[in-house]
N, C-alpha and C positions, 0 to 999 in steps of 0.2 A: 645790673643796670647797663643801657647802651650807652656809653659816652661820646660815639660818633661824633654828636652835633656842637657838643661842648667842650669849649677852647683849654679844660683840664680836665685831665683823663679822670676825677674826682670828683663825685656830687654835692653840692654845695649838703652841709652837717645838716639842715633844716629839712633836704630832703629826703634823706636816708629817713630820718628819724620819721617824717609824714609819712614815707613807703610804710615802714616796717609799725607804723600803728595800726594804718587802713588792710595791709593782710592779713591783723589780728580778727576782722571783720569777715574776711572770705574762709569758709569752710566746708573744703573739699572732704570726701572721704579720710578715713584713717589709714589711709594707704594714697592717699592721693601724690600725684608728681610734684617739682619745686613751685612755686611761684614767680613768673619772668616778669621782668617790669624794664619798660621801655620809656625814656622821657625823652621833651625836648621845651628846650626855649624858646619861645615866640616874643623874639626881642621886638616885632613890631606893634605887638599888642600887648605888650609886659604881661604875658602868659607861661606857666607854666604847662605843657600836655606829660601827661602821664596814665600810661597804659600798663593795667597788670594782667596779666592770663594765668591760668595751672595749664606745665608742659602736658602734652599726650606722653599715654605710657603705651610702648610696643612691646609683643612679645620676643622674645629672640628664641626660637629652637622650636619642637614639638611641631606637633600636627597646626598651630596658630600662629607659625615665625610667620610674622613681618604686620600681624592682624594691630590694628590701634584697638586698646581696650578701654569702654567708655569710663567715663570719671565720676560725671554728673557735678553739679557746682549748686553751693547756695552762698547767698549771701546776706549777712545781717547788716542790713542798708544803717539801722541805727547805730551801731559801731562804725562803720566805716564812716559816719557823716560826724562822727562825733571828736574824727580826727580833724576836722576844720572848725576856726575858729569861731565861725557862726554858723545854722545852721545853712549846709548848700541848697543849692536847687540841683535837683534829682530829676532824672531823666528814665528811661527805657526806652530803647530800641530792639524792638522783637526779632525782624531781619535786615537782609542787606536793605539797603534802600536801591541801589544799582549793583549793576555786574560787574564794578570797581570797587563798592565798597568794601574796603580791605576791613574793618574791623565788625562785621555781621551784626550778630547781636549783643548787645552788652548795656550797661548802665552804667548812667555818667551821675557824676558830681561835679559844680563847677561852685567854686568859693574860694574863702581867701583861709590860708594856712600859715601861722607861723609869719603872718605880714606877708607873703605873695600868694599873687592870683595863680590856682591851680584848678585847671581841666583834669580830672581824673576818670578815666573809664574802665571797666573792670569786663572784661569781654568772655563769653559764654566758652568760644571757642578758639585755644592759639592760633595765632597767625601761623601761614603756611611757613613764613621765612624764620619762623622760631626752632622748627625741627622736633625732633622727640625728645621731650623732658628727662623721661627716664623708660628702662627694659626692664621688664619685667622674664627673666630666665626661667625657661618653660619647668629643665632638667630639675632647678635645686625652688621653685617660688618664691625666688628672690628677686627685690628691687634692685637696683644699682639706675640712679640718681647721675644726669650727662651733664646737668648744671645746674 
């Protein structure tokens, strides 16, 4: 999790616990990268944002070093909504909306968890500033996981 925005370098216990129910919901391949989750407090709107993506996996070596290899993503919207205390309002966004919009496409959840309001969106594709999840080594077909 990014702690940038948050005055302890520590997620409050309530949000760990809502990340790590709601990625029970996101099912990537059985070789899929980690799952990055980016949050932030919206003290002016007593909002939680919370963004989860699966890293890109690159190849390192072989005739494909540096190729991204696609992942594909589903998600089972009814677990993931089943992490909040009632149920959310669910969203989809197919593409960017502008040529700023940093998070493309993705499906949101907004409700209340755990007694805070939490904006959750679960995004198709990592953000550019996330980097590559994990490499996939051409030589031995092995994963090795950057975060």
């Amino acid at each position: 999790m990014n702690t940038a925005e948050l005055p302890s370098a520590t997620p409050p216990s309530w949000l760990r616990w809502f990340v790590n129910d709601a990625i029970r919901g996101i099912m990537p391949g059985e070789d899929s990268a980690p799952v990055g989750c980016h949050f932030y407090l919206d003290r002016e709107h007593g909002l939680w944002e919370v963004t989860l993506f699966v890293g890109r996996s690159e190849v390192l070596g072989g005739a494909w070093d540096g190729k991204v290899v696609p992942i594909g993503l589903e998600v089972d919207v009814t677990r993931v909504a089943a992490a909040f205390d009632t149920p959310p309002d669910i969203l989809w966004q197919a593409e960017k909306v502008t040529p700023a919009d940093e998070l493309g496409a993705h499906i949101s959840f907004e409700g209340v968890t755990r007694g805070n309001n939490v904006w959750l969106r679960i995004l198709q594709d990592a953000p550019d500033w996330a980097g590559v999840g994990r490499l996939l080594h051409a030589s031995t077909g092995q994963f090795e996981d950057l975060w």
